[in-house]
N, CA, C and O atoms as a printed pandas DataFrame, in Angstrom:
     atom_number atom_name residue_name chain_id  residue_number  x_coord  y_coord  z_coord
0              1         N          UNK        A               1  170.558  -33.154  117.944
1              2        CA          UNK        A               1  171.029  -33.872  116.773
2              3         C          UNK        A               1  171.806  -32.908  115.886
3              4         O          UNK        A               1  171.396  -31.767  115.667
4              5         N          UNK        A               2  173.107  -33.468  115.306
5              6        CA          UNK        A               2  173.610  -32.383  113.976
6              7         C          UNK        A               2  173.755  -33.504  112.775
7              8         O          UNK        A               2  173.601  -34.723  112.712
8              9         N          UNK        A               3  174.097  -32.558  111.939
9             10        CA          UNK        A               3  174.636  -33.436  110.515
10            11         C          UNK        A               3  176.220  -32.884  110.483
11            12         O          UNK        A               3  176.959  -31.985  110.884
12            13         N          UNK        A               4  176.156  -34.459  109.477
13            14        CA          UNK        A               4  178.151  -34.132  108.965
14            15         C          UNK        A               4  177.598  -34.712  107.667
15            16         O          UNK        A               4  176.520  -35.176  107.297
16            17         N          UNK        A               5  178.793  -34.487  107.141
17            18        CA          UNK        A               5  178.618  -34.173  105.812
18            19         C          UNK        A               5  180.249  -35.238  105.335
19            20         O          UNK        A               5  181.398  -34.936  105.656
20            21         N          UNK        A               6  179.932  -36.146  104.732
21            22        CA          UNK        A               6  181.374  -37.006  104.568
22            23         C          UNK        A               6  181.434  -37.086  102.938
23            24         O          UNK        A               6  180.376  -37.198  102.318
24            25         N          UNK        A               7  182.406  -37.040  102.406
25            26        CA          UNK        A               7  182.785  -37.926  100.804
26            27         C          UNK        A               7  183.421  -38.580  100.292
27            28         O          UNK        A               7  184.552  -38.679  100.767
28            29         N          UNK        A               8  183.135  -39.303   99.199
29            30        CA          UNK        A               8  182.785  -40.458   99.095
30            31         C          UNK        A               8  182.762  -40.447   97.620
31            32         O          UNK        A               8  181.830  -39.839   97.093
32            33         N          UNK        A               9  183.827  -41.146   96.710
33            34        CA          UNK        A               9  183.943  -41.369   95.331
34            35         C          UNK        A               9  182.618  -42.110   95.246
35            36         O          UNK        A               9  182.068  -42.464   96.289
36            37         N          UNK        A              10  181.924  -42.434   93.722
37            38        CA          UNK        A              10  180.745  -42.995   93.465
38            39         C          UNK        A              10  180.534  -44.869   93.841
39            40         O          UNK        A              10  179.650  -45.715   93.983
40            41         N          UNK        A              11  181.460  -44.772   93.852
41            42        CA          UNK        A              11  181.571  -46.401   93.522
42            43         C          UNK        A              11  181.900  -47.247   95.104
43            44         O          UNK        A              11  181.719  -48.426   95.408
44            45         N          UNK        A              12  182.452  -46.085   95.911
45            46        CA          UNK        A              12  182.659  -46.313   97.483
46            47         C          UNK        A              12  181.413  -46.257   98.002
47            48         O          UNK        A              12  181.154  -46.984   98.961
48            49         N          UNK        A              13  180.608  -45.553   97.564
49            50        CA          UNK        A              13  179.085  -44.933   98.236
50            51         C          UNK        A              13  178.190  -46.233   97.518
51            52         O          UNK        A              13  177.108  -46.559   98.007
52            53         N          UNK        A              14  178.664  -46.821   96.510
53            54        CA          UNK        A              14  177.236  -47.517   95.953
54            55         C          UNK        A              14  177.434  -48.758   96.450
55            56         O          UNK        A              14  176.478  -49.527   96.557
56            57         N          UNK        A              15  178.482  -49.059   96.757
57            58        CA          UNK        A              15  178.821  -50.323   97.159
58            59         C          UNK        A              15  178.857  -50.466   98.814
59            60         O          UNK        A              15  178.889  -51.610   99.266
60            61         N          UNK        A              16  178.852  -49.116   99.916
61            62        CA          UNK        A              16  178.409  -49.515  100.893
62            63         C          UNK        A              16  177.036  -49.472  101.294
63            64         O          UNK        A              16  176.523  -50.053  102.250
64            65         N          UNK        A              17  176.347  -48.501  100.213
65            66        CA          UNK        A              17  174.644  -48.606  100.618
66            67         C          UNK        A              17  174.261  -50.033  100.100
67            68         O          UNK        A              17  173.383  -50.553  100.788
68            69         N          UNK        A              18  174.753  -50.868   98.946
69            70        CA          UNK        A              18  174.681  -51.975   99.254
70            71         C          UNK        A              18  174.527  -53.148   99.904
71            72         O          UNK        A              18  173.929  -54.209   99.729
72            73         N          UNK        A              19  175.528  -52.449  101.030
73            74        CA          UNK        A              19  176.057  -53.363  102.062
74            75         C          UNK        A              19  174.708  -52.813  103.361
75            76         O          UNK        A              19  173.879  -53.547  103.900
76            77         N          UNK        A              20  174.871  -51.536  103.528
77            78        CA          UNK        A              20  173.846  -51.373  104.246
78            79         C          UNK        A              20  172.309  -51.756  103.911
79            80         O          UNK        A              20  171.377  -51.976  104.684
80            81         N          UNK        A              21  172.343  -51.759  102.986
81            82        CA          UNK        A              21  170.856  -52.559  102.437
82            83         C          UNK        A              21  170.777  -54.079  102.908
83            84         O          UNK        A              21  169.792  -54.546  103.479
84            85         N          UNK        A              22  171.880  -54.763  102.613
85            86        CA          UNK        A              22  171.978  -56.207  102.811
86            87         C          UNK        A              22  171.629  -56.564  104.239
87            88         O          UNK        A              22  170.809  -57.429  104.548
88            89         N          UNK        A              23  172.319  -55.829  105.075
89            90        CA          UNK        A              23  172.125  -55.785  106.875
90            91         C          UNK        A              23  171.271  -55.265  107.010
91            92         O          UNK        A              23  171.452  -55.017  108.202
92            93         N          UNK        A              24  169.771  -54.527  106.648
93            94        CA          UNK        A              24  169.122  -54.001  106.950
94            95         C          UNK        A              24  169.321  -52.818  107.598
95            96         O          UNK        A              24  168.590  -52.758  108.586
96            97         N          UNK        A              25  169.923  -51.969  107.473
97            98        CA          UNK        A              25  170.260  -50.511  108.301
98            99         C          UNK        A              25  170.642  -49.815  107.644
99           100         O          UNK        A              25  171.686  -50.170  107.097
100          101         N          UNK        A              26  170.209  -48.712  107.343
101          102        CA          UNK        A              26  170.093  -47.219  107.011
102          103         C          UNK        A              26  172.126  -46.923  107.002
103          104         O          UNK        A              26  172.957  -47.490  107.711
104          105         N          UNK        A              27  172.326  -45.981  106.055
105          106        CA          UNK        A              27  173.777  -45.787  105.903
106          107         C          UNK        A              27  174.276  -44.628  106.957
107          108         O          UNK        A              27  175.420  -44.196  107.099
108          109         N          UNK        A              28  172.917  -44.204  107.749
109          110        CA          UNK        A              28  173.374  -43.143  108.804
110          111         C          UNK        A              28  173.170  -44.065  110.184
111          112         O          UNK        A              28  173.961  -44.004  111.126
112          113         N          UNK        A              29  172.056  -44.882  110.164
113          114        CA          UNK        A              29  172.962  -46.364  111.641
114          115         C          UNK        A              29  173.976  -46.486  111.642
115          116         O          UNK        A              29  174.608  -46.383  112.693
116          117         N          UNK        A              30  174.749  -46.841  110.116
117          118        CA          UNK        A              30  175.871  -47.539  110.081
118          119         C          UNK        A              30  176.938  -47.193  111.165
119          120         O          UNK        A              30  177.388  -47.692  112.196
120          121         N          UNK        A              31  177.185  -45.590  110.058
121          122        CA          UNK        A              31  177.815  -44.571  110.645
122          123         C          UNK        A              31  177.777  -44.279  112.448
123          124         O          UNK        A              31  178.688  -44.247  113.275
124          125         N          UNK        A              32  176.291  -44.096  112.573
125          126        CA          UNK        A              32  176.208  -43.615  114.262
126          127         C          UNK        A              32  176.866  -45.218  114.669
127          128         O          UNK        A              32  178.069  -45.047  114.470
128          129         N          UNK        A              33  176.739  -46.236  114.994
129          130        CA          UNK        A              33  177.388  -47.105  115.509
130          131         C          UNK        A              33  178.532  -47.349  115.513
131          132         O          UNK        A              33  179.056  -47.908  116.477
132          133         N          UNK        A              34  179.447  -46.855  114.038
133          134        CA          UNK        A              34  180.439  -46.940  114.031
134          135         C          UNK        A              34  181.252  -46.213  115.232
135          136         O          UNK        A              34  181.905  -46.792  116.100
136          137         N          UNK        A              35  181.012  -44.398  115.043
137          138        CA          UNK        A              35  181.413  -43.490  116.409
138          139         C          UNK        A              35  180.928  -43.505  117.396
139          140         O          UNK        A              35  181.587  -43.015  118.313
140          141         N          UNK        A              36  179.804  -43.960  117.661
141          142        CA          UNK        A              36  179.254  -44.468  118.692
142          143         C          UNK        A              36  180.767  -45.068  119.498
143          144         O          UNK        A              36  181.557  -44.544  120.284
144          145         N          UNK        A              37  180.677  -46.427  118.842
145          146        CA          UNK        A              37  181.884  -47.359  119.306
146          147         C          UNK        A              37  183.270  -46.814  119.575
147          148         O          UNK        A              37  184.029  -47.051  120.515
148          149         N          UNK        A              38  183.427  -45.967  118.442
149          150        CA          UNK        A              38  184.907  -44.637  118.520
150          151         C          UNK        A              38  184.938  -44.080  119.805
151          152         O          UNK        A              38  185.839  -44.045  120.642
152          153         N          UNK        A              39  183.681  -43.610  119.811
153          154        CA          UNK        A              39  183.652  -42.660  121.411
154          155         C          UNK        A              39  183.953  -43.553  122.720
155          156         O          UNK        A              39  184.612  -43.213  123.702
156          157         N          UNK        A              40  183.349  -44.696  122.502
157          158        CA          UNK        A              40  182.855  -45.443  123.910
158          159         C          UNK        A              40  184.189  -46.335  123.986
159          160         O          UNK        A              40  184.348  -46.921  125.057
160          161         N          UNK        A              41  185.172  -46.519  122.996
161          162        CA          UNK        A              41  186.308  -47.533  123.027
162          163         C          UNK        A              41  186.902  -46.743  123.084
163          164         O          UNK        A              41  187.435  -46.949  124.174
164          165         N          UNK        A              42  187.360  -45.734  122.676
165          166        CA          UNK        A              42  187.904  -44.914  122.571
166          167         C          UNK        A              42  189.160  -45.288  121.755
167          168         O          UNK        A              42  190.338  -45.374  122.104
168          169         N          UNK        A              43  188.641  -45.457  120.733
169          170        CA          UNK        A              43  189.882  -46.135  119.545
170          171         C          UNK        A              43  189.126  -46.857  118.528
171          172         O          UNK        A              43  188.091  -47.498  118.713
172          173         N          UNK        A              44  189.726  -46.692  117.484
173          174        CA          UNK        A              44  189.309  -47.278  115.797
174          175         C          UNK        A              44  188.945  -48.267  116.707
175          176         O          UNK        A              44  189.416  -48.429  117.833
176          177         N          UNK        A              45  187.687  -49.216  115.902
177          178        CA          UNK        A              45  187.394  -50.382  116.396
178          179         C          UNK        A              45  187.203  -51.478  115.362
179          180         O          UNK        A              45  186.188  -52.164  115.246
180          181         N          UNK        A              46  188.662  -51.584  114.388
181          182        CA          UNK        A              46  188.938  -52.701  114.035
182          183         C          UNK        A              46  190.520  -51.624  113.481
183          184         O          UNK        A              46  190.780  -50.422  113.442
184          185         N          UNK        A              47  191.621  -53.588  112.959
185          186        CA          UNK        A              47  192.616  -53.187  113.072
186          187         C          UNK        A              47  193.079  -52.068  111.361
187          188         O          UNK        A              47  192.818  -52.592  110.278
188          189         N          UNK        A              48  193.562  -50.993  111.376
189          190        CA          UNK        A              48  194.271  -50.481  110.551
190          191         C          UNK        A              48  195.383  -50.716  109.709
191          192         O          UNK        A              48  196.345  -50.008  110.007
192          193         N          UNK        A              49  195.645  -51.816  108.335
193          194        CA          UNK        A              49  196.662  -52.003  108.278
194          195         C          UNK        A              49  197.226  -51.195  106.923
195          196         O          UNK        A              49  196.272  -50.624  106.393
196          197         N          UNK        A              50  198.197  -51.020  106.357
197          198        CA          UNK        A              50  198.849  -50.442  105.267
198          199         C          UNK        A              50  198.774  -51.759  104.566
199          200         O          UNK        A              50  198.614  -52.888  105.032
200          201         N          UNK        A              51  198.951  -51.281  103.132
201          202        CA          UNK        A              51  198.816  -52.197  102.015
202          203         C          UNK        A              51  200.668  -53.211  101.816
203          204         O          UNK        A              51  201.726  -52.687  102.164
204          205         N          UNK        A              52  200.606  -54.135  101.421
205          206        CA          UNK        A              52  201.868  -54.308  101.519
206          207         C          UNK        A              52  202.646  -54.265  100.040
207          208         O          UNK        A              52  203.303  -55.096   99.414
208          209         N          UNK        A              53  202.386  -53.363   99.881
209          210        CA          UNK        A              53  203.605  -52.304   98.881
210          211         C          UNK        A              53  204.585  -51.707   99.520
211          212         O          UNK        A              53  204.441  -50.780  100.318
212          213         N          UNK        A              54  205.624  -52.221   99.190
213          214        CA          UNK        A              54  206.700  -51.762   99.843
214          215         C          UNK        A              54  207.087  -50.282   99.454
215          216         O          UNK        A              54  206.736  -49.774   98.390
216          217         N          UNK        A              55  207.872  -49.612  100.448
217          218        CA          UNK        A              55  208.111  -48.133  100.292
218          219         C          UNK        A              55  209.330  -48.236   99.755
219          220         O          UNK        A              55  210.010  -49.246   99.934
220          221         N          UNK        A              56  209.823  -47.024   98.906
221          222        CA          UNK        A              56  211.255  -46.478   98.318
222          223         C          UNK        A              56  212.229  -47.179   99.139
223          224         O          UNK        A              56  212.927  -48.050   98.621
224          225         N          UNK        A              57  212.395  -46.747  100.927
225          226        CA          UNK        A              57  213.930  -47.414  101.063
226          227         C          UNK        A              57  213.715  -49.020  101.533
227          228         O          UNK        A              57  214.669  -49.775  101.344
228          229         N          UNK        A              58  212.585  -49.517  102.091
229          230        CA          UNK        A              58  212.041  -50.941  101.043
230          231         C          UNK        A              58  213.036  -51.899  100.627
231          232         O          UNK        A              58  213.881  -52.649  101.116
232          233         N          UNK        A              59  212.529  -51.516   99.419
233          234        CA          UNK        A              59  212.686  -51.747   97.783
234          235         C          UNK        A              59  213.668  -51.224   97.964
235          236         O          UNK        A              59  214.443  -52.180   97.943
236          237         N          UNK        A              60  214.329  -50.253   98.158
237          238        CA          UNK        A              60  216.396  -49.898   97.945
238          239         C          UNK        A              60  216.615  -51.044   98.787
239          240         O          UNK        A              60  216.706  -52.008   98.028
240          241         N          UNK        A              61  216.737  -51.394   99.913
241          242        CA          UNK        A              61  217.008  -52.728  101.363
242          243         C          UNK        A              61  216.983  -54.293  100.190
243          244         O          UNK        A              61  218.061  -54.799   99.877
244          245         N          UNK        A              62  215.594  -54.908   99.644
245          246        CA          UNK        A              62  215.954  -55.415   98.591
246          247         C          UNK        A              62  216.330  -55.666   97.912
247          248         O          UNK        A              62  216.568  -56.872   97.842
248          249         N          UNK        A              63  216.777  -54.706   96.675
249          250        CA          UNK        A              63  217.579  -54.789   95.835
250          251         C          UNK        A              63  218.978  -54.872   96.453
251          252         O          UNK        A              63  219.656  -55.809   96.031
252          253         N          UNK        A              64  219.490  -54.154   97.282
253          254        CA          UNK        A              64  221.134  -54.226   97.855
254          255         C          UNK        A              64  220.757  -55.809   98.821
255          256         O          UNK        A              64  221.795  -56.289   99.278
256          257         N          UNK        A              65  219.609  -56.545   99.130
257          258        CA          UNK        A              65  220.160  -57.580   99.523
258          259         C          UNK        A              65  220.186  -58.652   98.801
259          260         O          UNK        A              65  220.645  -59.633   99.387
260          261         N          UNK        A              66  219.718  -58.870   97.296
261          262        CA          UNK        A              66  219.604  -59.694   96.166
262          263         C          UNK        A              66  220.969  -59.205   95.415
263          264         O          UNK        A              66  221.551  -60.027   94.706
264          265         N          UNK        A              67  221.400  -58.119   95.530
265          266        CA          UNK        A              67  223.108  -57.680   94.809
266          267         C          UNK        A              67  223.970  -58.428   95.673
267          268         O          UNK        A              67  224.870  -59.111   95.186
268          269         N          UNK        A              68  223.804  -58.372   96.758
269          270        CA          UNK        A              68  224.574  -58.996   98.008
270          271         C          UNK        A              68  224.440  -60.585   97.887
271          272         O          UNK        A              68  225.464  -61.267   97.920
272          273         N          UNK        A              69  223.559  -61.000   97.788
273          274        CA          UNK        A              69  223.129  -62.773   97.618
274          275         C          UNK        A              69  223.607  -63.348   96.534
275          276         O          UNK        A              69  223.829  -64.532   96.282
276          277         N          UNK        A              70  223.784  -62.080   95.723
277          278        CA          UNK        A              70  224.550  -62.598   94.021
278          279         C          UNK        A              70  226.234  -62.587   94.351
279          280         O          UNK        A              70  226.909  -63.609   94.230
280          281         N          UNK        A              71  226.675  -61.573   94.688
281          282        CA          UNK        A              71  227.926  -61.670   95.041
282          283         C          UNK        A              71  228.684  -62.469   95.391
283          284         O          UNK        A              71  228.619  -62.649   96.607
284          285         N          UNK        A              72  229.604  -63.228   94.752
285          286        CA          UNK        A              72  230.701  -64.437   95.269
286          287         C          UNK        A              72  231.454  -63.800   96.055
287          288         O          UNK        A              72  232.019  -64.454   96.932
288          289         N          UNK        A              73  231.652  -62.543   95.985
289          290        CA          UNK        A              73  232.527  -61.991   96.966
290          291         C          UNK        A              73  231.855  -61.881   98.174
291          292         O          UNK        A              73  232.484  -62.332   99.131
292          293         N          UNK        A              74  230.998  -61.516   98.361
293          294        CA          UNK        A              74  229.991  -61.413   99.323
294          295         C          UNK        A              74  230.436  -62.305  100.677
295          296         O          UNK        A              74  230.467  -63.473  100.291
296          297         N          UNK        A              75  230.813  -62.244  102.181
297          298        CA          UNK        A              75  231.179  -62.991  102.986
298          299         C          UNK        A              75  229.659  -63.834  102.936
299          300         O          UNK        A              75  228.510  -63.670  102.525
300          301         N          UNK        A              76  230.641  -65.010  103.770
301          302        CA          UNK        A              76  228.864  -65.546  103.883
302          303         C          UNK        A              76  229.079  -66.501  105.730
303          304         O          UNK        A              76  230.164  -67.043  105.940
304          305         N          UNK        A              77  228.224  -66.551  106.582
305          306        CA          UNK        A              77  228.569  -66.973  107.548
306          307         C          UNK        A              77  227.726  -68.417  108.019
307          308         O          UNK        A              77  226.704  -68.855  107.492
308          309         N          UNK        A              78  228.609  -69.098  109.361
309          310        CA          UNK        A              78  227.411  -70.418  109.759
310          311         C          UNK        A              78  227.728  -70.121  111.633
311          312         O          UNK        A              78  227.235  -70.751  112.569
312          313         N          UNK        A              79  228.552  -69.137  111.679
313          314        CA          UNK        A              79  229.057  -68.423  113.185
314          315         C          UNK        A              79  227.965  -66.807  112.897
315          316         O          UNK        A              79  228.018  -66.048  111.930
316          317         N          UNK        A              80  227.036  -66.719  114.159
317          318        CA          UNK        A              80  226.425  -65.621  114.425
318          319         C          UNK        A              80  227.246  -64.783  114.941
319          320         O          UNK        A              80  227.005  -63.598  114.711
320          321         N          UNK        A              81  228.371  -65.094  115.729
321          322        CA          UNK        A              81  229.237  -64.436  116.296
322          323         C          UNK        A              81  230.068  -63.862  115.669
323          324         O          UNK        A              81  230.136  -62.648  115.861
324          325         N          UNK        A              82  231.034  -64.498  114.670
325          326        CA          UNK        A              82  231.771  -64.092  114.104
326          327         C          UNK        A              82  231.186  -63.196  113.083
327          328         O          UNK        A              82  231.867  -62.209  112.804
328          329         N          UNK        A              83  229.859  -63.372  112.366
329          330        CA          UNK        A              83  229.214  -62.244  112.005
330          331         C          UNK        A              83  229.321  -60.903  112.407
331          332         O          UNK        A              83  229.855  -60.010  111.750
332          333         N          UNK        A              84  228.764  -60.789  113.570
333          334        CA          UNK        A              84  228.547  -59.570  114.549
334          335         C          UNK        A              84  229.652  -59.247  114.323
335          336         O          UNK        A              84  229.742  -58.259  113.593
336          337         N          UNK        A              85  230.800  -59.798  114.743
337          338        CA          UNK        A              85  232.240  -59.232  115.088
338          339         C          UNK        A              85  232.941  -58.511  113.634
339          340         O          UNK        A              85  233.842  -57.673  113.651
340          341         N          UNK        A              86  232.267  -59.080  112.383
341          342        CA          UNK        A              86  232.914  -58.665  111.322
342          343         C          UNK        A              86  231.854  -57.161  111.286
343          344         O          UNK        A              86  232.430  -56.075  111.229
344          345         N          UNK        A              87  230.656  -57.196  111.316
345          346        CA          UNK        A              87  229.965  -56.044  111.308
346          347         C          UNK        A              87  230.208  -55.172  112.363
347          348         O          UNK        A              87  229.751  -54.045  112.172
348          349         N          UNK        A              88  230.746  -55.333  113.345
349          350        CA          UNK        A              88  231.374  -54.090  114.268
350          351         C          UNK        A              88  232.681  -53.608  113.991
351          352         O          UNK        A              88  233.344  -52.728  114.541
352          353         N          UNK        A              89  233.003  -54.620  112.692
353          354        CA          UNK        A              89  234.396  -53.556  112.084
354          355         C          UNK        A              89  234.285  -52.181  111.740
355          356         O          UNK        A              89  235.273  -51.561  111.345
């Protein structure tokens, strides 16, 4: 057997011993089952997603396509083709 040693702001820790209280299991089950599963799947075992806050060039892509949507000058098309063909100018 070893120990690890993990951290954990106050409010992350009180609210999953919570949770481990609620399920009945100790906050070091939790854990061993969790890598347990890491090891034996061999991969995170649920999905990872990013928050949807958009990043800097984003938000630049946005704004230049709401400047663009405002624009009367702005071409505007109802041919996909003729699109393409103006963007390979």
């Amino acid at each position: 057997m070893t120990n690890m040693t993990i951290s954990l702001d106050n409010a992350t820790k009180e609210r999953f011993m919570r949770f481990c209280d609620d399920i009945g299991l100790s906050a070091s089950s939790v854990i061993t089952v969790y890598i347990k599963t890491v090891v034996r799947e061999n991969r995170i075992p649920f999905i990872i997603e990013g928050t949807n806050v958009p990043n800097a060039e984003t938000i630049a892509a946005m704004k230049e396509g709401d400047r663009v949507a405002r624009d009367p000058n702005s071409p505007t098309y109802t041919d996909l083709g003729r699109m393409w063909e103006d963007l390979a100018k």
